[in-house]
PyMOL CGO cylinders between C-alpha atoms (Angstrom):
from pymol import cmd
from pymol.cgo import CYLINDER

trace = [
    CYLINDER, 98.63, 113.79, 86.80, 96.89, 112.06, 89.64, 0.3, 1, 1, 1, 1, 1, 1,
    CYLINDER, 96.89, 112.06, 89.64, 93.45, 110.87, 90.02, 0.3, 1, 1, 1, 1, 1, 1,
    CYLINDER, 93.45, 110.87, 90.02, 92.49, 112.03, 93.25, 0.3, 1, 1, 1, 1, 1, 1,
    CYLINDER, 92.49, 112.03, 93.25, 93.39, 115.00, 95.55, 0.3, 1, 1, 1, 1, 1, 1,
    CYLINDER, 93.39, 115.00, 95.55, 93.50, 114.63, 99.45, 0.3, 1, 1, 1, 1, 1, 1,
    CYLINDER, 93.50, 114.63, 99.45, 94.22, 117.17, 102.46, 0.3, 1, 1, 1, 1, 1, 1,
    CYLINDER, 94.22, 117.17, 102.46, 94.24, 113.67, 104.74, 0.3, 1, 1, 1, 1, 1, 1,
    CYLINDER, 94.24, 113.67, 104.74, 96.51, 114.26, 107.70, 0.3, 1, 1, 1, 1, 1, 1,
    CYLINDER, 96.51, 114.26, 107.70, 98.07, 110.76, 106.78, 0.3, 1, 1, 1, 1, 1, 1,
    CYLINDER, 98.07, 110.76, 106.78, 101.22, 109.23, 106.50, 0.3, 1, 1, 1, 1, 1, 1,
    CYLINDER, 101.22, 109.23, 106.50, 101.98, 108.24, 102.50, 0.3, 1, 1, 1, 1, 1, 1,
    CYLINDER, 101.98, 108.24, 102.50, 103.67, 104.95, 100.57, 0.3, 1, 1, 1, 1, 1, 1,
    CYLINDER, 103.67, 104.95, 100.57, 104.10, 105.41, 97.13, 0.3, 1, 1, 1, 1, 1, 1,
    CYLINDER, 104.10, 105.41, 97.13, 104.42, 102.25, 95.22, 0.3, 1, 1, 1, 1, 1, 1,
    CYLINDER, 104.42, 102.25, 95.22, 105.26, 101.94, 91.16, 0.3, 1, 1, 1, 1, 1, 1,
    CYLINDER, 105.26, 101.94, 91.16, 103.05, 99.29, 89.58, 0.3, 1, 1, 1, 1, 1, 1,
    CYLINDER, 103.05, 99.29, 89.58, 105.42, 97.51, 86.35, 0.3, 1, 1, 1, 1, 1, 1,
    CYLINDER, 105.42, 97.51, 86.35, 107.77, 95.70, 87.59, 0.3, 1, 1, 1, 1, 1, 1,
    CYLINDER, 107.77, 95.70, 87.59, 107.29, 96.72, 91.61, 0.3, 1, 1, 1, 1, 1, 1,
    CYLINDER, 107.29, 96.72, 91.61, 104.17, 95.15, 91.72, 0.3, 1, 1, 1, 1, 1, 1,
    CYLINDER, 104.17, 95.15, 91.72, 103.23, 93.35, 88.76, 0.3, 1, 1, 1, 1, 1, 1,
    CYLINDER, 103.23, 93.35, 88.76, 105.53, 91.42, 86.45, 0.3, 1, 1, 1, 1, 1, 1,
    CYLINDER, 105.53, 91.42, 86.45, 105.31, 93.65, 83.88, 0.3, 1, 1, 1, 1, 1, 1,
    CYLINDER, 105.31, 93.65, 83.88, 108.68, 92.19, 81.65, 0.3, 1, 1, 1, 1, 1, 1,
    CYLINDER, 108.68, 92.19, 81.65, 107.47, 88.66, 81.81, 0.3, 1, 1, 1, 1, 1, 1,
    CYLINDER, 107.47, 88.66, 81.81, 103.79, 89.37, 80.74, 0.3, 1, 1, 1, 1, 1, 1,
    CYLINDER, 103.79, 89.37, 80.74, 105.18, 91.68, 77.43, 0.3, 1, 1, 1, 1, 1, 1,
    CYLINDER, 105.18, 91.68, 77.43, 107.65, 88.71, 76.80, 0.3, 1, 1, 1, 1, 1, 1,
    CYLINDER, 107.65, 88.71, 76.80, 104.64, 86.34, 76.73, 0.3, 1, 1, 1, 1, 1, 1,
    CYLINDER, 104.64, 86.34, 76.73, 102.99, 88.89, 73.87, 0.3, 1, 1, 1, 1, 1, 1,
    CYLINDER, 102.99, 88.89, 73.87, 105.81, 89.56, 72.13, 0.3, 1, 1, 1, 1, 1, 1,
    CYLINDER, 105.81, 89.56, 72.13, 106.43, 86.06, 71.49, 0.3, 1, 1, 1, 1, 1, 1,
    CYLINDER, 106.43, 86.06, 71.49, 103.14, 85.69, 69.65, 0.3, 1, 1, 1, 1, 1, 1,
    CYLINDER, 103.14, 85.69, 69.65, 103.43, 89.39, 68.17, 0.3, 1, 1, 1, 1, 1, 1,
    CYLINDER, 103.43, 89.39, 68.17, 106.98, 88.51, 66.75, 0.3, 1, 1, 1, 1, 1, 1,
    CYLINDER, 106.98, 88.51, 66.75, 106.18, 84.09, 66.13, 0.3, 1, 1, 1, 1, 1, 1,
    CYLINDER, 106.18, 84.09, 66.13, 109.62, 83.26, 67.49, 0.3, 1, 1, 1, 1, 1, 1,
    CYLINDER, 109.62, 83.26, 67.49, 110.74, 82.34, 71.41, 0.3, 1, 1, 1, 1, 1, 1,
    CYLINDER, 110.74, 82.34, 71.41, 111.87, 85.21, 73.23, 0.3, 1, 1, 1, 1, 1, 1,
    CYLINDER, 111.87, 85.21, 73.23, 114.61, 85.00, 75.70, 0.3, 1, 1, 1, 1, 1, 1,
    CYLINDER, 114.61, 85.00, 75.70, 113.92, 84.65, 79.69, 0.3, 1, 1, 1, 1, 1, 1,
    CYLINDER, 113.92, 84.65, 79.69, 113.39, 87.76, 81.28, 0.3, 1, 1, 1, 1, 1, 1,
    CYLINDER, 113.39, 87.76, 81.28, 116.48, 86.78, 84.39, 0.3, 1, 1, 1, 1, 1, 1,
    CYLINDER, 116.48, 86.78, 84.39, 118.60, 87.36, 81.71, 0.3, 1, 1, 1, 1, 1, 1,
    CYLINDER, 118.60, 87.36, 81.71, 118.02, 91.03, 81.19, 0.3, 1, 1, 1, 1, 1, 1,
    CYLINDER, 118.02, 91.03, 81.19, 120.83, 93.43, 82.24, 0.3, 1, 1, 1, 1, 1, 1,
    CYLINDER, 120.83, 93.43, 82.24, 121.07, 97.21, 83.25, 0.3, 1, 1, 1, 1, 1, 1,
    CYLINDER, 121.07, 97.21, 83.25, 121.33, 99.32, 80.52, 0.3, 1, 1, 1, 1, 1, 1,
    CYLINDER, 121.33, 99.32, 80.52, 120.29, 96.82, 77.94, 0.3, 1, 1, 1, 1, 1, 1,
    CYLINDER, 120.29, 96.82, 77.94, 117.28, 98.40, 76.14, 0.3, 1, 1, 1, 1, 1, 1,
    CYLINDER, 117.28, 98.40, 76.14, 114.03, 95.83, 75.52, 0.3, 1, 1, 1, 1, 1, 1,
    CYLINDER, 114.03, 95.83, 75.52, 113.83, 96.22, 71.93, 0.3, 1, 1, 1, 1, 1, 1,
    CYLINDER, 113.83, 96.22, 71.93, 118.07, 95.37, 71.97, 0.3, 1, 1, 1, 1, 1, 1,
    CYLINDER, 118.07, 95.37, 71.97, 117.52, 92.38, 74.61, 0.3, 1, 1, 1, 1, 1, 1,
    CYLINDER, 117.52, 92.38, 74.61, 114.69, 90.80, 72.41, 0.3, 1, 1, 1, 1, 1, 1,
    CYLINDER, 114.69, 90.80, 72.41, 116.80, 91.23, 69.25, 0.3, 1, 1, 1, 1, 1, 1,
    CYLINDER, 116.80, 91.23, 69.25, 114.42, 93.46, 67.05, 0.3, 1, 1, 1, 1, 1, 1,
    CYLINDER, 114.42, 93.46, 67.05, 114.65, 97.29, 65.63, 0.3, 1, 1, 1, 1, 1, 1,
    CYLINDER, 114.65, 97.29, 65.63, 113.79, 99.97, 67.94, 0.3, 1, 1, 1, 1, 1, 1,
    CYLINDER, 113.79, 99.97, 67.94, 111.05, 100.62, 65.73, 0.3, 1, 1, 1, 1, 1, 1,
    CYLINDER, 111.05, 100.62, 65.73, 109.44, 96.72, 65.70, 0.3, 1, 1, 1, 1, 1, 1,
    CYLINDER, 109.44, 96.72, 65.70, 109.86, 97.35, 69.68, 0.3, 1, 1, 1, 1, 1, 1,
    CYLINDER, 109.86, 97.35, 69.68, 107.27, 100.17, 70.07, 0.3, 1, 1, 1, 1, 1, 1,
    CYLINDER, 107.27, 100.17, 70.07, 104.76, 98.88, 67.33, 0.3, 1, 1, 1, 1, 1, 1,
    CYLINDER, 104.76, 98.88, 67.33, 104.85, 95.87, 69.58, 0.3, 1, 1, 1, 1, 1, 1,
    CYLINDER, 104.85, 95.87, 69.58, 103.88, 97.76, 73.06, 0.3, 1, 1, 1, 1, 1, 1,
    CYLINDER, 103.88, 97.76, 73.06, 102.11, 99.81, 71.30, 0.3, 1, 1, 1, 1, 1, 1,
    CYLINDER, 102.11, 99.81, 71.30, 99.72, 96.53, 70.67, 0.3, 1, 1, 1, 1, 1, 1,
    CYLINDER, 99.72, 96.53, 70.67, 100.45, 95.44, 73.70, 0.3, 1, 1, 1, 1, 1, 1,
    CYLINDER, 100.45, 95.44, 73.70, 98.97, 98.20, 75.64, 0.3, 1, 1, 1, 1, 1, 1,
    CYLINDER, 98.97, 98.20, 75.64, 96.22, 98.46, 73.29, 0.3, 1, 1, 1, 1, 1, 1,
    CYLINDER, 96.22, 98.46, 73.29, 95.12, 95.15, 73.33, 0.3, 1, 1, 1, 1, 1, 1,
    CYLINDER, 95.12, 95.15, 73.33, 94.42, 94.98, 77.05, 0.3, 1, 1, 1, 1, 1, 1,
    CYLINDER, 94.42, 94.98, 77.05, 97.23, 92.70, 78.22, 0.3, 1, 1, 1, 1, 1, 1,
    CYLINDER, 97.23, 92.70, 78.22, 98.01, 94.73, 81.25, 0.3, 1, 1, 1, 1, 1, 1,
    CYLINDER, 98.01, 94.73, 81.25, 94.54, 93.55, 82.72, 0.3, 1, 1, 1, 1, 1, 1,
    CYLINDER, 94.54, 93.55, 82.72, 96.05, 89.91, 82.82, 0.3, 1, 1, 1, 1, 1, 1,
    CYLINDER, 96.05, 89.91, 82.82, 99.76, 90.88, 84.19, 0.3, 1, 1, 1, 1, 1, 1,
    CYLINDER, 99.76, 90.88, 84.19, 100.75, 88.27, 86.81, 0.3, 1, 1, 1, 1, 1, 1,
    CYLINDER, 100.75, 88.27, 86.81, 100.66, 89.98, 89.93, 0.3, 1, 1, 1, 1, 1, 1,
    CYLINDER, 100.66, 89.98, 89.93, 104.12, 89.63, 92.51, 0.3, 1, 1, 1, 1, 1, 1,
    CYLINDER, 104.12, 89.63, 92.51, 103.33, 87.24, 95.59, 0.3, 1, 1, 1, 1, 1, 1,
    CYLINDER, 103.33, 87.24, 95.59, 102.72, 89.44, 98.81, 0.3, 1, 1, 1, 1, 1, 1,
    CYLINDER, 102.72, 89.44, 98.81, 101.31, 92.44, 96.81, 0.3, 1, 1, 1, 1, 1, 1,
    CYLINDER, 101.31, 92.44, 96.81, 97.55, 92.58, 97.52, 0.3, 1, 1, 1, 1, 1, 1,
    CYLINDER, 97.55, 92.58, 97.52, 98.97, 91.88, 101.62, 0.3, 1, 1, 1, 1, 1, 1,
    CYLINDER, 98.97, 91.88, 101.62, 100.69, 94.54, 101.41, 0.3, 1, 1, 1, 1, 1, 1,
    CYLINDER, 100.69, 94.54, 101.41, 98.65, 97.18, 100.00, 0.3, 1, 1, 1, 1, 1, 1,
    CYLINDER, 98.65, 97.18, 100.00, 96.50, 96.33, 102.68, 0.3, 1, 1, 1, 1, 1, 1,
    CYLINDER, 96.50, 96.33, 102.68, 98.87, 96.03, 105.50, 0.3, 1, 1, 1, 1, 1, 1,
    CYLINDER, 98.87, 96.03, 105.50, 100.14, 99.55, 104.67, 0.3, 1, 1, 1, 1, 1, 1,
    CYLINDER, 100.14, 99.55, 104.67, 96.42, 100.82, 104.30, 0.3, 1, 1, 1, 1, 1, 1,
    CYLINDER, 96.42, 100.82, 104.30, 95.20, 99.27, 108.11, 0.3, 1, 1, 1, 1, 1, 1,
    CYLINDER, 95.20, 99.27, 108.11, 98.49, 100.52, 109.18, 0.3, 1, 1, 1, 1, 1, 1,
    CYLINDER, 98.49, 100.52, 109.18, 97.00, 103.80, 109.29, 0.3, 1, 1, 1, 1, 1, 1,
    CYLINDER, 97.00, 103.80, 109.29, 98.72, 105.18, 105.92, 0.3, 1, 1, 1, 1, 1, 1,
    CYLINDER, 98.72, 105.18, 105.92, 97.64, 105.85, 102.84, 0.3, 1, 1, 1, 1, 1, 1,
    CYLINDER, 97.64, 105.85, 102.84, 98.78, 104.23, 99.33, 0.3, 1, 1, 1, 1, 1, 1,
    CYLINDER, 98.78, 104.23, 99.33, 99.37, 106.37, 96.18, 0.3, 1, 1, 1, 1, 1, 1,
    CYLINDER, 99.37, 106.37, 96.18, 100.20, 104.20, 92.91, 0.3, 1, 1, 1, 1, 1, 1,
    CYLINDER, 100.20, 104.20, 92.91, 102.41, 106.32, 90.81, 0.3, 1, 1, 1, 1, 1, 1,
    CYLINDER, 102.41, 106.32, 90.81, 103.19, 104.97, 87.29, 0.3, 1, 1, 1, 1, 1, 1,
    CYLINDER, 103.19, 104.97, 87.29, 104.24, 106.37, 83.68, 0.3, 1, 1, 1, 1, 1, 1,
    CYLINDER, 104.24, 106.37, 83.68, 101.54, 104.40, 81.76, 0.3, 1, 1, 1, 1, 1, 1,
    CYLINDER, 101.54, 104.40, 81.76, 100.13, 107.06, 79.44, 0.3, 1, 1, 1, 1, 1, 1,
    CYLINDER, 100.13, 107.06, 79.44, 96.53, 107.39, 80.27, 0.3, 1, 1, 1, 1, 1, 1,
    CYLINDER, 96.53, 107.39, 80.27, 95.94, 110.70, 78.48, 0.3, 1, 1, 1, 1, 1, 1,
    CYLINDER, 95.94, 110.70, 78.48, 97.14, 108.76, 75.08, 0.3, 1, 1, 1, 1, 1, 1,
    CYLINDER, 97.14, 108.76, 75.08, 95.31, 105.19, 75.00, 0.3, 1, 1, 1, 1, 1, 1,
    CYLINDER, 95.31, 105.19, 75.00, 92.04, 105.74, 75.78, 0.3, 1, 1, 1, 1, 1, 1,
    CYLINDER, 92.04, 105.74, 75.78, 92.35, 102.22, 78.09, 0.3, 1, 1, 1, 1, 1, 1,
    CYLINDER, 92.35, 102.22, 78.09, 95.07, 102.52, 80.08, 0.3, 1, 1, 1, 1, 1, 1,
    CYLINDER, 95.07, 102.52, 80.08, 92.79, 104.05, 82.98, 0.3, 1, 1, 1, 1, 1, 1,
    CYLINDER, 92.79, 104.05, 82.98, 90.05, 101.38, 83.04, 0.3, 1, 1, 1, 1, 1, 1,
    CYLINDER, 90.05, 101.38, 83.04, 92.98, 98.70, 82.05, 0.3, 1, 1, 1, 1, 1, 1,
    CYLINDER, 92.98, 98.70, 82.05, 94.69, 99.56, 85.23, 0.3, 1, 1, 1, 1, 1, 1,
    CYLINDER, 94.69, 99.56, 85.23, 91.83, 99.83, 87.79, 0.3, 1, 1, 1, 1, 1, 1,
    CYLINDER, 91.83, 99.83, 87.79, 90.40, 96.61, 86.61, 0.3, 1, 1, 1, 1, 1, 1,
    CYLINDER, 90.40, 96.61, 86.61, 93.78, 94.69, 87.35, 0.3, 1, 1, 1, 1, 1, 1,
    CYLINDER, 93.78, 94.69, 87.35, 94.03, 96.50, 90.62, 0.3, 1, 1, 1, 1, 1, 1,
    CYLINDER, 94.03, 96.50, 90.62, 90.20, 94.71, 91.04, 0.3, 1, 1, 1, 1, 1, 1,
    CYLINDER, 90.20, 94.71, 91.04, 91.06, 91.72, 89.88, 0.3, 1, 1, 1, 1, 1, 1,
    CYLINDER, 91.06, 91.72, 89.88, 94.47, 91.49, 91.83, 0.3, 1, 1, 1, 1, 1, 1,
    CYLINDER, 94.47, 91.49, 91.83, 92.84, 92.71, 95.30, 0.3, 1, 1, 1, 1, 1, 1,
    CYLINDER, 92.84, 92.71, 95.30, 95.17, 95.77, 95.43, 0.3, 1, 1, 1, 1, 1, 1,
    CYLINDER, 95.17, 95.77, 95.43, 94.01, 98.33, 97.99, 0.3, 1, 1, 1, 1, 1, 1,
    CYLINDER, 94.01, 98.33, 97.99, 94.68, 102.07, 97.10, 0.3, 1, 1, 1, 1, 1, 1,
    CYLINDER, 94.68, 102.07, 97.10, 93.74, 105.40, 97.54, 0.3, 1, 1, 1, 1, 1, 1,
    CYLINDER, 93.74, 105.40, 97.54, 94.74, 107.34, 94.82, 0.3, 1, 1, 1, 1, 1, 1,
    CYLINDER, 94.74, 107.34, 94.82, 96.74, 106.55, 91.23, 0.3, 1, 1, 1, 1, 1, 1,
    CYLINDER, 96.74, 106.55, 91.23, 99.05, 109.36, 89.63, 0.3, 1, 1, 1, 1, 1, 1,
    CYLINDER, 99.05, 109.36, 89.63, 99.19, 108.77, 86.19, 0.3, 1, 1, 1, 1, 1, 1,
    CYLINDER, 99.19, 108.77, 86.19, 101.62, 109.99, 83.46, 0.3, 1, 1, 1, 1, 1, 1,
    CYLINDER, 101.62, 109.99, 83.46, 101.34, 113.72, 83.70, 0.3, 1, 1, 1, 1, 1, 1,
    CYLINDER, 101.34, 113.72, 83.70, 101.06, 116.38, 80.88, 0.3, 1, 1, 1, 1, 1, 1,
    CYLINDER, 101.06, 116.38, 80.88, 103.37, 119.19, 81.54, 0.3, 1, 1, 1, 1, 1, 1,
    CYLINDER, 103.37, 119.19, 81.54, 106.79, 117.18, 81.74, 0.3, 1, 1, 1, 1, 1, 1,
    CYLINDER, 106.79, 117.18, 81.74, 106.45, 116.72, 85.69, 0.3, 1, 1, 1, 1, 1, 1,
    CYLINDER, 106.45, 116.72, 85.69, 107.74, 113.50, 86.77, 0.3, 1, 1, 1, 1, 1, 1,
    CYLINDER, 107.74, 113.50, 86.77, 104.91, 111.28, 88.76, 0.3, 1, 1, 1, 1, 1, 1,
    CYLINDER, 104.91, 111.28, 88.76, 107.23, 111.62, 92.17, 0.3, 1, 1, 1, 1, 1, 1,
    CYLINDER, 107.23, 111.62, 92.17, 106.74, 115.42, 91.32, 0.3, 1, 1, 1, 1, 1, 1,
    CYLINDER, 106.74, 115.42, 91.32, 103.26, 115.19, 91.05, 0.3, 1, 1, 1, 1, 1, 1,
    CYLINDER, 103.26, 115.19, 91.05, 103.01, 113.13, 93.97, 0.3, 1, 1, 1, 1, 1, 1,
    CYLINDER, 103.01, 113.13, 93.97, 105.02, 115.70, 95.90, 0.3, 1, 1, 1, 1, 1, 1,
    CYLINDER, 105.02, 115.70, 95.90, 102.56, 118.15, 94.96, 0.3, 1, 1, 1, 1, 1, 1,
    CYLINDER, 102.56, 118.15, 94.96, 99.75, 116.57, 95.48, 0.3, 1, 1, 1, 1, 1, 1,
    CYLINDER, 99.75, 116.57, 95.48, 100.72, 115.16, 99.30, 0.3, 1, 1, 1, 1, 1, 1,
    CYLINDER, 100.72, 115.16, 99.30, 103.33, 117.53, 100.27, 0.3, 1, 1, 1, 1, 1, 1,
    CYLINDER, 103.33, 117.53, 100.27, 106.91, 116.37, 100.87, 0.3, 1, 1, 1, 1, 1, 1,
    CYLINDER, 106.91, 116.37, 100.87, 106.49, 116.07, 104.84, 0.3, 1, 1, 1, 1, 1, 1,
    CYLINDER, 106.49, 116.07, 104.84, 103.69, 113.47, 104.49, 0.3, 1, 1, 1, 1, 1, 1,
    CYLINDER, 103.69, 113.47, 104.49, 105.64, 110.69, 101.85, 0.3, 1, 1, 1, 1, 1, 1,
    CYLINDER, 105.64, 110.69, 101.85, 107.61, 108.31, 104.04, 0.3, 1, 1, 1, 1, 1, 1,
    CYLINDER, 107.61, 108.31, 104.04, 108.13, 105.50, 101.50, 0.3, 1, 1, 1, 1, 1, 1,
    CYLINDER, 108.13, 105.50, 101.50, 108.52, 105.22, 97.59, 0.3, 1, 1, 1, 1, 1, 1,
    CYLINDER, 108.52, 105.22, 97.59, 109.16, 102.28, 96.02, 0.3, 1, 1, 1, 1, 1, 1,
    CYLINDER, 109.16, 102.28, 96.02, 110.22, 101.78, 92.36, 0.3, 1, 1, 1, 1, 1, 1,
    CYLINDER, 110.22, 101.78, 92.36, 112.11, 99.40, 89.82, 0.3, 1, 1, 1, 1, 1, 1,
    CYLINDER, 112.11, 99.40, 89.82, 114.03, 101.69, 88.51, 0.3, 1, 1, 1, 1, 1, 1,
    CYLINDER, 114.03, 101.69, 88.51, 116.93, 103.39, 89.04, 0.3, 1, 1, 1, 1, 1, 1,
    CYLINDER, 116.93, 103.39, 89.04, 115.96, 106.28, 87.67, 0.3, 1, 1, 1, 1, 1, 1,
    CYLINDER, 115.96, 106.28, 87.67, 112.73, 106.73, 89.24, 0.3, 1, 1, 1, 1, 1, 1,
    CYLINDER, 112.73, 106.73, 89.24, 114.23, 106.45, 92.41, 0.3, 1, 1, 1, 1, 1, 1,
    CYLINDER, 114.23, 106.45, 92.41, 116.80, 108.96, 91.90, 0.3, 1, 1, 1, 1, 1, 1,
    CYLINDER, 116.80, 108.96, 91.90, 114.60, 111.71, 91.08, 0.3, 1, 1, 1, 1, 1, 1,
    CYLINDER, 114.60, 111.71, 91.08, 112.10, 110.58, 94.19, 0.3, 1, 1, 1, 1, 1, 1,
    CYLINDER, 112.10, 110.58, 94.19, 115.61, 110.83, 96.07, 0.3, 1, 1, 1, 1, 1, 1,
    CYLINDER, 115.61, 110.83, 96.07, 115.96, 114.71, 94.48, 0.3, 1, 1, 1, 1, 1, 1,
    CYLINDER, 115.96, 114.71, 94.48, 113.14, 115.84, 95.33, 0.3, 1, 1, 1, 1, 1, 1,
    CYLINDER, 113.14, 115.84, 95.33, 113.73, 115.40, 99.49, 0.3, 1, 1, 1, 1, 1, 1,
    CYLINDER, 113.73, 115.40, 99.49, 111.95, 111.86, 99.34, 0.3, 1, 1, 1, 1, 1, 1,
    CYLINDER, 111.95, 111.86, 99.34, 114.02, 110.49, 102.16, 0.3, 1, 1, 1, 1, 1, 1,
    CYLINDER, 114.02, 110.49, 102.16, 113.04, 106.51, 101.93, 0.3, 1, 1, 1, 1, 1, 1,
    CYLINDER, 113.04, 106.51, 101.93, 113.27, 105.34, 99.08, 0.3, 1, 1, 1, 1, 1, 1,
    CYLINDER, 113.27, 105.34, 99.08, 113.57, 101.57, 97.68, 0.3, 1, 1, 1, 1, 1, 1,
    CYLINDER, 113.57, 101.57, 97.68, 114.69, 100.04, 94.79, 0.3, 1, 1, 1, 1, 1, 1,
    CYLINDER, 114.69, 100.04, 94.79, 112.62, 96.75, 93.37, 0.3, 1, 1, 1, 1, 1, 1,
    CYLINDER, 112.62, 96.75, 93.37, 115.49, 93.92, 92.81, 0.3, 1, 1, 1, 1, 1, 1,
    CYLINDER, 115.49, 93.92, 92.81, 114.78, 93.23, 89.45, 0.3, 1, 1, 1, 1, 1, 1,
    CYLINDER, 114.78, 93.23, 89.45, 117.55, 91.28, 86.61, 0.3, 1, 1, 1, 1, 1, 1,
    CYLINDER, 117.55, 91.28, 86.61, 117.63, 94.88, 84.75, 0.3, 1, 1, 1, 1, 1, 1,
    CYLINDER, 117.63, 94.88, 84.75, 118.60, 97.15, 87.55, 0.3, 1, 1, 1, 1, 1, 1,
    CYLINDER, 118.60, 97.15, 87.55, 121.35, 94.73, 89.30, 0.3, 1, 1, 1, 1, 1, 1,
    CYLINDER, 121.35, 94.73, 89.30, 125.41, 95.49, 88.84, 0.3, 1, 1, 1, 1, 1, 1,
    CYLINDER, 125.41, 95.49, 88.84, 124.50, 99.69, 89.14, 0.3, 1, 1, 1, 1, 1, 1,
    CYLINDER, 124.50, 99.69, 89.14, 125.19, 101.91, 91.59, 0.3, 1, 1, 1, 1, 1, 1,
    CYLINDER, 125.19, 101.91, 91.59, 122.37, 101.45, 93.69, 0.3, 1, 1, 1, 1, 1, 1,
    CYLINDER, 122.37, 101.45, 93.69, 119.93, 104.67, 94.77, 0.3, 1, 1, 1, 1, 1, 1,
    CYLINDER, 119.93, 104.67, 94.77, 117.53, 104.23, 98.11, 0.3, 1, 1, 1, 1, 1, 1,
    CYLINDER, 117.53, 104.23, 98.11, 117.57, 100.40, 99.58, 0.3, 1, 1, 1, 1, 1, 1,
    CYLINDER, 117.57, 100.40, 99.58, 117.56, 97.18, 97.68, 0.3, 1, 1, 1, 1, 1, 1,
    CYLINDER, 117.56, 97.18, 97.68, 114.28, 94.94, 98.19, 0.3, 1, 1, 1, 1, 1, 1,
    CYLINDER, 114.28, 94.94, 98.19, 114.12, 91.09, 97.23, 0.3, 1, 1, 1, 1, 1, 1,
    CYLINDER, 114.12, 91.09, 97.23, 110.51, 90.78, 97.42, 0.3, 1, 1, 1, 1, 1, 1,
    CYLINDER, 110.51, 90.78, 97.42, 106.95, 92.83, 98.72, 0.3, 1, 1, 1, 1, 1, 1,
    CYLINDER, 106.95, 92.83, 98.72, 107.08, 90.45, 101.74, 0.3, 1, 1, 1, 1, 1, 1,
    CYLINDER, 107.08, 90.45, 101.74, 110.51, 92.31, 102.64, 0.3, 1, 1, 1, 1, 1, 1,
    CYLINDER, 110.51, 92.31, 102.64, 109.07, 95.84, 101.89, 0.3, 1, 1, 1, 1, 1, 1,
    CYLINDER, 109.07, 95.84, 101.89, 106.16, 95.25, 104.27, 0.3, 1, 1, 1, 1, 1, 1,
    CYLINDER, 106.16, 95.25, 104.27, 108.83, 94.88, 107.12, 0.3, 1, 1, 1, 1, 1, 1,
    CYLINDER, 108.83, 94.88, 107.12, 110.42, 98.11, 106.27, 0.3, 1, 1, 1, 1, 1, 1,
    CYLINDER, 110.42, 98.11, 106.27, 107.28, 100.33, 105.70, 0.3, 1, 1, 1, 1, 1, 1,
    CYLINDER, 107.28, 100.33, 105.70, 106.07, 99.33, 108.60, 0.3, 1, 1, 1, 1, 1, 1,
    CYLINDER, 106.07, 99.33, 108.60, 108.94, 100.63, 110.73, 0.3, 1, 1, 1, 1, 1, 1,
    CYLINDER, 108.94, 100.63, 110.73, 108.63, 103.88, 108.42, 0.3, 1, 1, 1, 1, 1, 1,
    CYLINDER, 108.63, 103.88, 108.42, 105.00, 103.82, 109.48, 0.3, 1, 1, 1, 1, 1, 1,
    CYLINDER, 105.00, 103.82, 109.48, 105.60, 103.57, 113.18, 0.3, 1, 1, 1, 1, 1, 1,
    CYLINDER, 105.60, 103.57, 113.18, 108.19, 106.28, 112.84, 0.3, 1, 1, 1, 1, 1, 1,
    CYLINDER, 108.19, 106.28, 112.84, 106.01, 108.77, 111.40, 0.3, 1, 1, 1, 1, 1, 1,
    CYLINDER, 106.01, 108.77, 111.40, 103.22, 107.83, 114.00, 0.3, 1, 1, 1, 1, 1, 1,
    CYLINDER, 103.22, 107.83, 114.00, 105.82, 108.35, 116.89, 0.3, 1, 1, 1, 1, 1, 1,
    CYLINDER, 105.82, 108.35, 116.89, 106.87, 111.88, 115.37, 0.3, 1, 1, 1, 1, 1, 1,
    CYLINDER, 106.87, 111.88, 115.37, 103.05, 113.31, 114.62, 0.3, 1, 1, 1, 1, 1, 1,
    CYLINDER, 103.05, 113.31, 114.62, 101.19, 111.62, 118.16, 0.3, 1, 1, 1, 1, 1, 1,
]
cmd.load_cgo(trace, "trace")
């Protein structure tokens, strides 16, 4: 479900926020450690296909009771932030496009994951104009995003996983890149491989100038 609805006659970049732009896996590793009293294992070492609960060594179960306190106990406000990302946002933003940040936190089930989010967006300097949440009727947020924009107007998604980017990719997204991250390496790759935000910027913006050369 998104947050805001727009009829702008703008160019869009879609941009995932765990593990796209905020080091989602390292700040959960830093709770979990506390949450479980024992040293879990660097997050470099994490493989495709490897769930989180299997790659810090506890029952499925002990996995969600953990995020579960995790996301309720505010940590996403104090995620480390990726180096380039508040640039970015607003490099893509005085570029003339607008920014949608489309994630799978569930705001309509924690009462905190809204105000959690926007207040590390704050404190992290990231420019946006809208936020699709988590939806309620099974679409996926590159759906909703789709329906809320229209297909013509998204020029860029970007995304950690796989997965994500696949079904951007199936719904006529035609850019699409995939976040390196440890957990999504040695797969066959969907959209283009990015090393780091500083990279992406160079790419949007030619998807940017594109677009503006189609619509003048």
């Amino acid at each position: 479900m998104a947050a805001w609805r727009t009829g702008a006659n703008k160019p869009v970049v879609a941009l995932d926020i765990d593990g796209t732009i905020g080091d989602y896996h390292r700040n959960f590793l830093t709770f979990a450690e506390m949450w479980f009293g024992r040293p879990m294992p660097d997050p470099e070492q994490a493989r495709h296909g490897t769930r989180l609960s299997e790659f810090i060594g506890v029952p499925h179960s002990k996995y969600r009771e953990a995020k579960l306190a995790y996301r309720q106990g505010g940590w996403k406000r104090w995620m480390p932030c990726y180096p380039f990302a508040a640039e970015l946002t607003r490099n893509i933003r005085g570029a003339g496009a607008q920014l949608w940040l489309c994630t799978t936190r569930p705001y309509l089930r924690l009462d905190n994951v809204d105000p959690d989010t926007r207040e590390w967006l704050r404190r992290n300097s990231i420019e946006y104009d809208a936020v699709i949440f988590e939806g309620v009727d099974g679409e996926s947020k590159y759906a909703d995003l789709v329906s809320q924009v229209g297909l013509e107007r998204i020029i860029a998604v970007c995304d950690d996983l796989p997965e994500q980017v696949a079904d951007a990719q199936s719904l006529g997204i035609g850019t699409c890149y995939l976040r390196d991250q440890p957990y999504n390496r040695g797969v066959p790759m969907p959209g283009f491989r990015i090393w780091s935000l500083a990279e992406l910027w160079q790419a949007i913006k030619v998807n940017i100038g594109m677009w503006k050369d189609r619509n003048d």
